[in-house]
KEKE-52697 format. One record per residue (C-alpha): x, y, z; residue in one letter. Coordinates in pm, whole numbers, m for minus. Example, Ala and Ser with C-alpha at 12.3 -4.5 7.8 and 13.67 -1.06 7.14 Angstrom:
BEGIN
<rec><X>1230</X><Y>m450</Y><Z>780</Z><type>A</type></rec>
<rec><X>1367</X><Y>m106</Y><Z>714</Z><type>S</type></rec>
***
This chain:
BEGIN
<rec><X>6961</X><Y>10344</Y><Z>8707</Z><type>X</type></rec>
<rec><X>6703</X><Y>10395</Y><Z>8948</Z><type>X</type></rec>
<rec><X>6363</X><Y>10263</Y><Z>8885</Z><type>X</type></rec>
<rec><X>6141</X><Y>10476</Y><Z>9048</Z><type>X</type></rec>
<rec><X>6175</X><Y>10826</Y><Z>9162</Z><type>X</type></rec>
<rec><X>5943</X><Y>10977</Y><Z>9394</Z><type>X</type></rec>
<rec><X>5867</X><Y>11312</Y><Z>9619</Z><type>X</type></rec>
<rec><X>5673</X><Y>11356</Y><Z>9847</Z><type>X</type></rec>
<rec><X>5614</X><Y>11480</Y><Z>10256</Z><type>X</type></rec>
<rec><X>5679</X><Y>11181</Y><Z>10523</Z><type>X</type></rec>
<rec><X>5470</X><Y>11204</Y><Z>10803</Z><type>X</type></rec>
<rec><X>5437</X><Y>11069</Y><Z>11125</Z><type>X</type></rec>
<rec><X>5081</X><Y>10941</Y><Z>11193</Z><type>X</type></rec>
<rec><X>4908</X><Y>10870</Y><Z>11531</Z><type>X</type></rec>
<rec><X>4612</X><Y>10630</Y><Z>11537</Z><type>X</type></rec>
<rec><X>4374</X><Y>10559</Y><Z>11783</Z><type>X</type></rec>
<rec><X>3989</X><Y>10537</Y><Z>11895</Z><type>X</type></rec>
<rec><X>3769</X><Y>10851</Y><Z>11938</Z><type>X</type></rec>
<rec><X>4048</X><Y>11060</Y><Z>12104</Z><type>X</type></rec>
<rec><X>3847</X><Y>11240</Y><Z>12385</Z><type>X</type></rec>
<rec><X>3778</X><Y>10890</Y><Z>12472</Z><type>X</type></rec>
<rec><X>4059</X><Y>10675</Y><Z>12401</Z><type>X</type></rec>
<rec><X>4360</X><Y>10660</Y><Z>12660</Z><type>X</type></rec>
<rec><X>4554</X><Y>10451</Y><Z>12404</Z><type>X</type></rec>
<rec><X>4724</X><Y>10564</Y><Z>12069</Z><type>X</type></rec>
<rec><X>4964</X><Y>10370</Y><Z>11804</Z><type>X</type></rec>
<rec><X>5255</X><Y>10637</Y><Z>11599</Z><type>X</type></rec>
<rec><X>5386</X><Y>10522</Y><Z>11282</Z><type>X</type></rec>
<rec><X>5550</X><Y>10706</Y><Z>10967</Z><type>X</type></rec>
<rec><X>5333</X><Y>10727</Y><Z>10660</Z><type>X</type></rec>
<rec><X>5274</X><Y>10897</Y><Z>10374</Z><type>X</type></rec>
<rec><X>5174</X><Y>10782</Y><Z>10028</Z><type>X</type></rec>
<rec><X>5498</X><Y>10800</Y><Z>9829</Z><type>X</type></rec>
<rec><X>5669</X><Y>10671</Y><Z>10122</Z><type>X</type></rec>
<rec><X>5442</X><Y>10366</Y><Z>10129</Z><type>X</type></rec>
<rec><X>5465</X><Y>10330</Y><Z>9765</Z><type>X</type></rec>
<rec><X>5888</X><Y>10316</Y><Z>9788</Z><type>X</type></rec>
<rec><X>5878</X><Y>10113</Y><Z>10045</Z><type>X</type></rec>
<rec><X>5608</X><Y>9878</Y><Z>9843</Z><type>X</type></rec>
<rec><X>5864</X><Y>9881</Y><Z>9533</Z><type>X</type></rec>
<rec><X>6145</X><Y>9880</Y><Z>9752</Z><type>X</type></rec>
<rec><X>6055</X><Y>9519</Y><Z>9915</Z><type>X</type></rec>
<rec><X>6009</X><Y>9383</Y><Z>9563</Z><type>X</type></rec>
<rec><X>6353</X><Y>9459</Y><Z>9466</Z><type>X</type></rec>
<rec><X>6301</X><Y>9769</Y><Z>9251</Z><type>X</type></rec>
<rec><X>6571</X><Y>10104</Y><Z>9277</Z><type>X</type></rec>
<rec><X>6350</X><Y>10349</Y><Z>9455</Z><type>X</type></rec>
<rec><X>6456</X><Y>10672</Y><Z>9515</Z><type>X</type></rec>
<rec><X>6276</X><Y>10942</Y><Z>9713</Z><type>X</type></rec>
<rec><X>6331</X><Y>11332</Y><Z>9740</Z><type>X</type></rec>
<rec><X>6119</X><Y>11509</Y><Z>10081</Z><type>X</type></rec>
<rec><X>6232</X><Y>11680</Y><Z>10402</Z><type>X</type></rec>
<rec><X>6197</X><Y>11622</Y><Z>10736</Z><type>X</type></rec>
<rec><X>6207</X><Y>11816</Y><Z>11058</Z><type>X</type></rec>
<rec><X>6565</X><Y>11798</Y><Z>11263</Z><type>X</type></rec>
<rec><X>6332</X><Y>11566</Y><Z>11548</Z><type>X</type></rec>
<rec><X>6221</X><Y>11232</Y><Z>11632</Z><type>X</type></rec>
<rec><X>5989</X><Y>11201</Y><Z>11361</Z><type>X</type></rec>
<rec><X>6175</X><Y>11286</Y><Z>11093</Z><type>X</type></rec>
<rec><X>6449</X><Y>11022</Y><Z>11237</Z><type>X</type></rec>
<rec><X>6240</X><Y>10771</Y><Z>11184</Z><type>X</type></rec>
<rec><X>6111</X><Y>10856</Y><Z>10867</Z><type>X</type></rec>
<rec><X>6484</X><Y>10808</Y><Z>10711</Z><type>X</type></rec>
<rec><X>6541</X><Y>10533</Y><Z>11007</Z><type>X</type></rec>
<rec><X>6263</X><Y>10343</Y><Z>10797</Z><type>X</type></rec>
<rec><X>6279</X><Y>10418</Y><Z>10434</Z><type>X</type></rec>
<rec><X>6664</X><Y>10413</Y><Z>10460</Z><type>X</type></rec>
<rec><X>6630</X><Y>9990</Y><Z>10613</Z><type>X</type></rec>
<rec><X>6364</X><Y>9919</Y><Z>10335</Z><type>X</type></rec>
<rec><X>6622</X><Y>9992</Y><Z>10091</Z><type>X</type></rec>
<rec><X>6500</X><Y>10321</Y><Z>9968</Z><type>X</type></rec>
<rec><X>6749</X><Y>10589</Y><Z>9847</Z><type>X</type></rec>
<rec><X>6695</X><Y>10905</Y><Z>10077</Z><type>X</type></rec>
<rec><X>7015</X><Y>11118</Y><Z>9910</Z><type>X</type></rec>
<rec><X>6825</X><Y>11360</Y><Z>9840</Z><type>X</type></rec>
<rec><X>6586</X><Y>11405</Y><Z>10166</Z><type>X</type></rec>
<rec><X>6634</X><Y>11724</Y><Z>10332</Z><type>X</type></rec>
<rec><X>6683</X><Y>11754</Y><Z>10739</Z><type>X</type></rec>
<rec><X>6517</X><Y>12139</Y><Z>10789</Z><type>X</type></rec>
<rec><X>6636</X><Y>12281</Y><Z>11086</Z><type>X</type></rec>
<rec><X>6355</X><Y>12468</Y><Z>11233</Z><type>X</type></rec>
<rec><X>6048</X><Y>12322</Y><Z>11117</Z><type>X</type></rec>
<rec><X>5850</X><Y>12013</Y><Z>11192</Z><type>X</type></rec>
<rec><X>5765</X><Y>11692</Y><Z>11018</Z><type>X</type></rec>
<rec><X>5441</X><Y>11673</Y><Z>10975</Z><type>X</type></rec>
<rec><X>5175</X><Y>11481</Y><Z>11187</Z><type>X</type></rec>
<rec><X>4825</X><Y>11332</Y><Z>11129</Z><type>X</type></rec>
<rec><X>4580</X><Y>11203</Y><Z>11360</Z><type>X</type></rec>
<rec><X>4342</X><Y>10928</Y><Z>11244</Z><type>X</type></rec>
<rec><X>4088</X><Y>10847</Y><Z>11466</Z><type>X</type></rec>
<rec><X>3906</X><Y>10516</Y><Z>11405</Z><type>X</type></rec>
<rec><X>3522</X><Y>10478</Y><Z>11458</Z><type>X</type></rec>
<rec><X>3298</X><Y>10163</Y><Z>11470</Z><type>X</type></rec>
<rec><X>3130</X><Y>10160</Y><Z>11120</Z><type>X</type></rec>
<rec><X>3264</X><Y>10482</Y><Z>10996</Z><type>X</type></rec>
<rec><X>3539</X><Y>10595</Y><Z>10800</Z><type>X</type></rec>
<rec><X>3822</X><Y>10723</Y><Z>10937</Z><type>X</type></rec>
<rec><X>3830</X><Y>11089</Y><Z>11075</Z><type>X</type></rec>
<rec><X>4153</X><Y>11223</Y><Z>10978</Z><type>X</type></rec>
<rec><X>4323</X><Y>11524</Y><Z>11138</Z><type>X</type></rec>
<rec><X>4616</X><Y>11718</Y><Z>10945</Z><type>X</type></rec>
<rec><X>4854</X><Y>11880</Y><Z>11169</Z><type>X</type></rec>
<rec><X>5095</X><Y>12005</Y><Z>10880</Z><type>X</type></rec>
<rec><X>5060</X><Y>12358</Y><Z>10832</Z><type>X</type></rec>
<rec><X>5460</X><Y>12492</Y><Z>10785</Z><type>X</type></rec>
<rec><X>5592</X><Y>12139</Y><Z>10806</Z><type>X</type></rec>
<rec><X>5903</X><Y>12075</Y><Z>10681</Z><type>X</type></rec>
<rec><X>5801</X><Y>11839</Y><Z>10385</Z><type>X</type></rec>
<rec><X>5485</X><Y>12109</Y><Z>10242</Z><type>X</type></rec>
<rec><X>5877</X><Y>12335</Y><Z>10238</Z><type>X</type></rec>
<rec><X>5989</X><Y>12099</Y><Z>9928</Z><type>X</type></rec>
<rec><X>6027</X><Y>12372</Y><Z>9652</Z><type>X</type></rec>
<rec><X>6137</X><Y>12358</Y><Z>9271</Z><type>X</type></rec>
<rec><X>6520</X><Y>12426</Y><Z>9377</Z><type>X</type></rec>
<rec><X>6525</X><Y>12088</Y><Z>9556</Z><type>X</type></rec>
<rec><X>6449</X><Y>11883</Y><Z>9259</Z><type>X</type></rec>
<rec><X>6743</X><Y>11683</Y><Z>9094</Z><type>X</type></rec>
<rec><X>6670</X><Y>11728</Y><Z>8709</Z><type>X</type></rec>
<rec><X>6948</X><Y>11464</Y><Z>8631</Z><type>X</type></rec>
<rec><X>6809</X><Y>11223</Y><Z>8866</Z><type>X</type></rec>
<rec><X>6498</X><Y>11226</Y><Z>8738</Z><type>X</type></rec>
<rec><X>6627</X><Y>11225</Y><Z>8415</Z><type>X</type></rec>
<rec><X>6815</X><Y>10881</Y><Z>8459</Z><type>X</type></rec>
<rec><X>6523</X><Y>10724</Y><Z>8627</Z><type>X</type></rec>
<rec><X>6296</X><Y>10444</Y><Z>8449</Z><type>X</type></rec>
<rec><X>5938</X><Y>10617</Y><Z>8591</Z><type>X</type></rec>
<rec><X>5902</X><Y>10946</Y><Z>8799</Z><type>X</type></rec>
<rec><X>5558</X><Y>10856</Y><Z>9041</Z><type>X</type></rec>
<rec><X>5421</X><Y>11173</Y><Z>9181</Z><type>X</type></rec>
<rec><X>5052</X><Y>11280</Y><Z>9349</Z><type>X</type></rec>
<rec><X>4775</X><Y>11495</Y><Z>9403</Z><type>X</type></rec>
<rec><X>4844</X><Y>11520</Y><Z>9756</Z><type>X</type></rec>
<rec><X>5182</X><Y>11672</Y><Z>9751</Z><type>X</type></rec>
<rec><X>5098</X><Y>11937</Y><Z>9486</Z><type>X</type></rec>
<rec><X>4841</X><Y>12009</Y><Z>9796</Z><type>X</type></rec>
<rec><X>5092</X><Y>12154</Y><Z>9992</Z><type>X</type></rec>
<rec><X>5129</X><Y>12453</Y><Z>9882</Z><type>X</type></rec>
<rec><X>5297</X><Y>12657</Y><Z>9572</Z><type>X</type></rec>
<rec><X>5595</X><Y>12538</Y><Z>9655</Z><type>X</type></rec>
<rec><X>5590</X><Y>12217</Y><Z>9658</Z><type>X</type></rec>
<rec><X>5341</X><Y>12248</Y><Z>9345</Z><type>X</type></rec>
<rec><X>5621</X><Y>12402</Y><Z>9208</Z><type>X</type></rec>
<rec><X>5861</X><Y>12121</Y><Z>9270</Z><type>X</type></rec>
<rec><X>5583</X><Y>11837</Y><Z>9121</Z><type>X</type></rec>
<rec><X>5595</X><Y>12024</Y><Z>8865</Z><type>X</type></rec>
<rec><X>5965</X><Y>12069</Y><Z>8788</Z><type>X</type></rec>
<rec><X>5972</X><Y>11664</Y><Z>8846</Z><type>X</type></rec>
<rec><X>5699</X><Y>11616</Y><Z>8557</Z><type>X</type></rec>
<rec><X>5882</X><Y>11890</Y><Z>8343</Z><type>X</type></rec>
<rec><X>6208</X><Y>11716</Y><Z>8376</Z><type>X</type></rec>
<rec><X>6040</X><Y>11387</Y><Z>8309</Z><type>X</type></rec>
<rec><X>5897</X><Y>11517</Y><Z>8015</Z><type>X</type></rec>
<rec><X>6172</X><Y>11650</Y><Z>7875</Z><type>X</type></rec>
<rec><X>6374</X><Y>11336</Y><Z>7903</Z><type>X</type></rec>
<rec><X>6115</X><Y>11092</Y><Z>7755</Z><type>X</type></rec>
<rec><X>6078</X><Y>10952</Y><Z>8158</Z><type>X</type></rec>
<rec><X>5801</X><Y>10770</Y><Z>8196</Z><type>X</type></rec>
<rec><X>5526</X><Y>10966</Y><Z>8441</Z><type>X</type></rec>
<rec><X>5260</X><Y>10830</Y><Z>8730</Z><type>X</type></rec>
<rec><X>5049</X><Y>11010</Y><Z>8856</Z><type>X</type></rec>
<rec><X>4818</X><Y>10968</Y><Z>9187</Z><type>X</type></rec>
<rec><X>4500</X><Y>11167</Y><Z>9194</Z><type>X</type></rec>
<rec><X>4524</X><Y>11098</Y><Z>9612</Z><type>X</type></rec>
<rec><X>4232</X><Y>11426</Y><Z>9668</Z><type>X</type></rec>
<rec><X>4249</X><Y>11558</Y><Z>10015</Z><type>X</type></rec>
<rec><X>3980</X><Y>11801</Y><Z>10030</Z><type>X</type></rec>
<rec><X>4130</X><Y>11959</Y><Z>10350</Z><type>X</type></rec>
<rec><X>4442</X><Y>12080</Y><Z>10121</Z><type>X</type></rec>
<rec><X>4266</X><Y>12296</Y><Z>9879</Z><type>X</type></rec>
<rec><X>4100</X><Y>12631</Y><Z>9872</Z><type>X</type></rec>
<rec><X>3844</X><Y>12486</Y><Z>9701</Z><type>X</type></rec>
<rec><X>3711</X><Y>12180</Y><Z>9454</Z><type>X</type></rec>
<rec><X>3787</X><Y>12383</Y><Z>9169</Z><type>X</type></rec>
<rec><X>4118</X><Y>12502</Y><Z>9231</Z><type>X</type></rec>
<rec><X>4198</X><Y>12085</Y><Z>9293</Z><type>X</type></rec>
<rec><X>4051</X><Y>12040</Y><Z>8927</Z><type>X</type></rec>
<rec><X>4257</X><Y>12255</Y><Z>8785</Z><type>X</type></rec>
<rec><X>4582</X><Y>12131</Y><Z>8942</Z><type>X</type></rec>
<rec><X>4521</X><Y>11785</Y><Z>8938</Z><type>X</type></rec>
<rec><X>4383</X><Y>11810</Y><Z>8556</Z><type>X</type></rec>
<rec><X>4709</X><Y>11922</Y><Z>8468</Z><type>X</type></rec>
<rec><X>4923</X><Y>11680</Y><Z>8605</Z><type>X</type></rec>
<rec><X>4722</X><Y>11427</Y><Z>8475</Z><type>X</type></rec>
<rec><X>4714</X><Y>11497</Y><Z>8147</Z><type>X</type></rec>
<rec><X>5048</X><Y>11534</Y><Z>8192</Z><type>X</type></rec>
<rec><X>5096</X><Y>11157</Y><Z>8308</Z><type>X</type></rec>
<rec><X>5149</X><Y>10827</Y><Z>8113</Z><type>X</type></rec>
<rec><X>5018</X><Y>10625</Y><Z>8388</Z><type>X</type></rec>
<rec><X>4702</X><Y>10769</Y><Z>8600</Z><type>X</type></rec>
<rec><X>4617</X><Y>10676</Y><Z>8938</Z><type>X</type></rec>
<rec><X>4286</X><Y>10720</Y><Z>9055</Z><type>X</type></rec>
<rec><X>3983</X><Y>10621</Y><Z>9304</Z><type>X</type></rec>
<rec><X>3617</X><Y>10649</Y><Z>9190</Z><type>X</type></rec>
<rec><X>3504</X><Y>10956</Y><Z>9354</Z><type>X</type></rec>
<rec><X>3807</X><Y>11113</Y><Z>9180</Z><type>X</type></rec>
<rec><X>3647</X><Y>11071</Y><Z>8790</Z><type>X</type></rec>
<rec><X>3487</X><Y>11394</Y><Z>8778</Z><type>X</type></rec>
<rec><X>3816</X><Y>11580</Y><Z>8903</Z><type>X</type></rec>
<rec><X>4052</X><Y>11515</Y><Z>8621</Z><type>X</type></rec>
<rec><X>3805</X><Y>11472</Y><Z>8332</Z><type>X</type></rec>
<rec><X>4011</X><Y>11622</Y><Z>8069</Z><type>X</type></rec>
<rec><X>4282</X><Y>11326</Y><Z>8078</Z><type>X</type></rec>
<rec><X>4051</X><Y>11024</Y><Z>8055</Z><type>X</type></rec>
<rec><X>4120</X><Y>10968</Y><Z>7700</Z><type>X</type></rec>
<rec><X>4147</X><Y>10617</Y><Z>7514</Z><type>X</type></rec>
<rec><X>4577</X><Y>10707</Y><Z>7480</Z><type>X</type></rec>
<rec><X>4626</X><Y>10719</Y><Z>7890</Z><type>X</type></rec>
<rec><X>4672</X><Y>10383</Y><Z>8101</Z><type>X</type></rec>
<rec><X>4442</X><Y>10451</Y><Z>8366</Z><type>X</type></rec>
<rec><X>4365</X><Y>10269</Y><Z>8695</Z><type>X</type></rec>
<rec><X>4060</X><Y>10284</Y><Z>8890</Z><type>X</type></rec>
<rec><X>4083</X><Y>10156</Y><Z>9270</Z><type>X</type></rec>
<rec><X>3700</X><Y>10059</Y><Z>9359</Z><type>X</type></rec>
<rec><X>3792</X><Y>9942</Y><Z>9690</Z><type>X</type></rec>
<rec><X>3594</X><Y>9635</Y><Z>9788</Z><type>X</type></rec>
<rec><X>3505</X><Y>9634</Y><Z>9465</Z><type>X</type></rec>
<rec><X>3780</X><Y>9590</Y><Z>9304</Z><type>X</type></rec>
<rec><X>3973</X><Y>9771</Y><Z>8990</Z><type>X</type></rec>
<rec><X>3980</X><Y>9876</Y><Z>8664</Z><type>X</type></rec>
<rec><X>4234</X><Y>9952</Y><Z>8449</Z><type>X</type></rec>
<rec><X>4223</X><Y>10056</Y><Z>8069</Z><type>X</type></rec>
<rec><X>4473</X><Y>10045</Y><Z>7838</Z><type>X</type></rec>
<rec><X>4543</X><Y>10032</Y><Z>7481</Z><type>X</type></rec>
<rec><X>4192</X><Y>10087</Y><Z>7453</Z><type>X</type></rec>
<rec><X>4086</X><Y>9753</Y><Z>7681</Z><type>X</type></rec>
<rec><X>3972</X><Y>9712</Y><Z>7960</Z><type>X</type></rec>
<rec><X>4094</X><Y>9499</Y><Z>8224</Z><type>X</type></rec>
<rec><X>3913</X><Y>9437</Y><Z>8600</Z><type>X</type></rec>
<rec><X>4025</X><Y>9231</Y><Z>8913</Z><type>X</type></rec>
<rec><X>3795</X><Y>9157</Y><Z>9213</Z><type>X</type></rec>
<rec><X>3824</X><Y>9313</Y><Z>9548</Z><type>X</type></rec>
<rec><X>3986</X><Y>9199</Y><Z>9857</Z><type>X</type></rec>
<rec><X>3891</X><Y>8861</Y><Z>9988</Z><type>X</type></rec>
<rec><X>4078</X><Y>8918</Y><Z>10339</Z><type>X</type></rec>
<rec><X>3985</X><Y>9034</Y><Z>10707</Z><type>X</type></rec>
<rec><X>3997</X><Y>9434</Y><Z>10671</Z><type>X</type></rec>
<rec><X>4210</X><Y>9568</Y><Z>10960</Z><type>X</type></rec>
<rec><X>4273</X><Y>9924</Y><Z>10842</Z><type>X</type></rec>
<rec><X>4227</X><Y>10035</Y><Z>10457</Z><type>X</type></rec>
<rec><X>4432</X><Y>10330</Y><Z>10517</Z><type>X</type></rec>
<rec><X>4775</X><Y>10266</Y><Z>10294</Z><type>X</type></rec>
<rec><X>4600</X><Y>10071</Y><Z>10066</Z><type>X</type></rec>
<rec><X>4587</X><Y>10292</Y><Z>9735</Z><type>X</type></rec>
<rec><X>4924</X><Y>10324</Y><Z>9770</Z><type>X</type></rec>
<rec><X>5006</X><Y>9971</Y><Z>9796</Z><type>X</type></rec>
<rec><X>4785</X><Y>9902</Y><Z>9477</Z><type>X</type></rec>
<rec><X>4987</X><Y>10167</Y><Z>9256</Z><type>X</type></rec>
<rec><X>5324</X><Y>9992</Y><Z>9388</Z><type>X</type></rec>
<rec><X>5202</X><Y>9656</Y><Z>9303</Z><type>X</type></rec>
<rec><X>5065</X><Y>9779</Y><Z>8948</Z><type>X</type></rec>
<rec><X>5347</X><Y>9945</Y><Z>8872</Z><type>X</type></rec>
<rec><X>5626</X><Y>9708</Y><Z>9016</Z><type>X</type></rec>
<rec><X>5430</X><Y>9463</Y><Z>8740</Z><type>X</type></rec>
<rec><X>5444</X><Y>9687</Y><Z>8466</Z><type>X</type></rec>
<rec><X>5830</X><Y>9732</Y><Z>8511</Z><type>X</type></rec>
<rec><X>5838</X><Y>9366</Y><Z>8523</Z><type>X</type></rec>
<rec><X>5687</X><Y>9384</Y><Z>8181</Z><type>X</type></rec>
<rec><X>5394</X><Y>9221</Y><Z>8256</Z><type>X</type></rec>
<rec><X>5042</X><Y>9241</Y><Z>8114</Z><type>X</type></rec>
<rec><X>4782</X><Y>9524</Y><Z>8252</Z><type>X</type></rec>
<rec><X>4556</X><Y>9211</Y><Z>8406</Z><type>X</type></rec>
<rec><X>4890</X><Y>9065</Y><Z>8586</Z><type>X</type></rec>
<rec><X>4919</X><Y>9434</Y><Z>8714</Z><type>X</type></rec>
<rec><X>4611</X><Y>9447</Y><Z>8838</Z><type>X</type></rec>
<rec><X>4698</X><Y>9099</Y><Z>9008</Z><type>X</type></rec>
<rec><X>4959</X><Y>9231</Y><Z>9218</Z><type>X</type></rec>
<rec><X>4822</X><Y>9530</Y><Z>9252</Z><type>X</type></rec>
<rec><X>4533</X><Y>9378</Y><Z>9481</Z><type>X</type></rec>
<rec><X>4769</X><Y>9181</Y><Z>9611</Z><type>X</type></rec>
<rec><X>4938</X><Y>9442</Y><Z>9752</Z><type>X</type></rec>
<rec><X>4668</X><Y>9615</Y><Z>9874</Z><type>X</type></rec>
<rec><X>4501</X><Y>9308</Y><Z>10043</Z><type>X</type></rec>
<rec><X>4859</X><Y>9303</Y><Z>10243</Z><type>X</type></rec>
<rec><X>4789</X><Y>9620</Y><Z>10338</Z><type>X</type></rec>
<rec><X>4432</X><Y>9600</Y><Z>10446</Z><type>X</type></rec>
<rec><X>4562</X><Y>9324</Y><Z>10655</Z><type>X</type></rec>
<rec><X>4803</X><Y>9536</Y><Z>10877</Z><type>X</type></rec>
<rec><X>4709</X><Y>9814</Y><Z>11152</Z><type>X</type></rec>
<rec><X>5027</X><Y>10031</Y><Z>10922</Z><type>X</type></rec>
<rec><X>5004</X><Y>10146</Y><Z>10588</Z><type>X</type></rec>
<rec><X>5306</X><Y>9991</Y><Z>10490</Z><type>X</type></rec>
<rec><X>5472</X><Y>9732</Y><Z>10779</Z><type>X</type></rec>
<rec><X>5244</X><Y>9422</Y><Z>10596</Z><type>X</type></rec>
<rec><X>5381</X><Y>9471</Y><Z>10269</Z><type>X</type></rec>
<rec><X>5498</X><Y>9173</Y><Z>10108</Z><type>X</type></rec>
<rec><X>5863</X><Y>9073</Y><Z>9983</Z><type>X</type></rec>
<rec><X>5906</X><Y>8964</Y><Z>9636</Z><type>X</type></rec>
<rec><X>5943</X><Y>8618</Y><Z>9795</Z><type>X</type></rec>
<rec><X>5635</X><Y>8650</Y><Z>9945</Z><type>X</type></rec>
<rec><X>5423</X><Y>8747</Y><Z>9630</Z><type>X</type></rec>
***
């Protein structure tokens, strides 16, 4: 039985200093289910993950990476004629990241209701999906959707990640709308700060949801108590990733059966590892290591 079963759009990402300035740049794969299977992955949980790629370089290394982490890419797509997906994220002193989407027709925003494996989902333990990839587009909305519906119907437990990229919706309220739904459609609900007032409707007592303050810590409420763990006490390198890395940890807990304040434990654990590394995803921790 897999554990975890997630969808989403691997990207490649290309970092560096102000680029009309910087003659430098560092190219990784990211994305935030694929940082959250790899997260689970490391820990020793089944992780499987459904996206497509472009038939290049990128999308080589995308599988090259989640496939020597462990993670079970039978269902990832290779799209002939379409691109994986690139973002540029520019670093400035005392600023946050400016972030540059160059995903327009991609092959992953193609992931559409017909690529969704009902059974697999089905047989899963927890289906973990997210804001950003119903962001896409319709079809990939559609295929979130036909995850959580499938979920649903067979009593699978469901995450959800608010993950609100402004640049990805017509407008703030279409992105309350969408994002609304799926989360009152979750068990398990993801979410930063700034993302409260977006998904309103589905903070209610019943939900287990988790609040990522940053440097501030979390928050997580459930079974109507609330539970809080202090922020990162390490040398920031790059917080990008580190969201991600906090739902893995919190959730790898929870399927460990441990209590919501051990979740948050490891969730900050995870996301100090993170914070730590210059990739979203390459300082992640072993179970070992925890």
């Amino acid at each position: 039985m897999t554990d975890v079963y997630t969808l989403g759009e691997p990207l490649g990402v290309v970092s560096s200093g102000r680029v009309r300035h910087e003659s430098e740049a560092r190219l990784d794969v990211c994305g935030p289910e694929f940082t959250l299977a790899v997260a689970l992955a490391r820990l020793g949980h089944r992780c499987a993950y459904l996206g497509k790629v472009g038939a290049d370089d990128l999308g080589a290394r995308a599988l090259s990476v989640l496939r020597g982490e462990g993670v079970d890419v039978g269902d990832v797509r290779v799209t002939e004629g379409a691109r994986t997906g690139l973002l540029l994220r520019e670093t400035r002193v005392a600023r946050e990241h400016v972030v540059v989407h160059y995903r327009a027709g991609s092959a992953g925003s193609l992931l559409a209701a017909g690529n969704v494996p009902i059974d697999r989902i089905a047989a899963a333990k927890m289906l973990h999906v997210t804001g950003l990839t119903a962001g896409l587009g319709h079809d990939a909305l559609d295929a979130v959707r036909t995850a959580v519906t499938a979920a649903r119907k067979a009593g699978v437990m469901i995450s959800f990640s608010v993950a609100y990229v402004p640049e990805l919706w017509a407008s703030v309220r279409d992105a309350e709308e969408v994002l609304s739904e799926l989360a009152c459609e979750s068990h398990l609900l993801f979410l930063r700060q700034d993302e409260l007032d977006l998904v309103k409707p589905a903070l209610t007592p019943e939900r287990e949801v988790v609040v990522d303050r940053g440097v501030k810590g979390a928050t997580a409420r459930s079974d109507r108590m609330r539970y809080d763990v202090p922020g990162w006490q390490v040398p920031v390198v790059d917080t990008a990733g580190a969201g991600e890395a906090f739902a893995a940890g919190y959730i790898s807990a929870a399927l460990d059966g441990l209590t919501p304040q051990e979740r948050l434990h490891r969730g900050a654990l995870l996301s100090a590892a993170a914070v730590t590394s210059v990739s979203d995803w390459q300082g992640l921790p072993t179970r070992a290591e925890l």
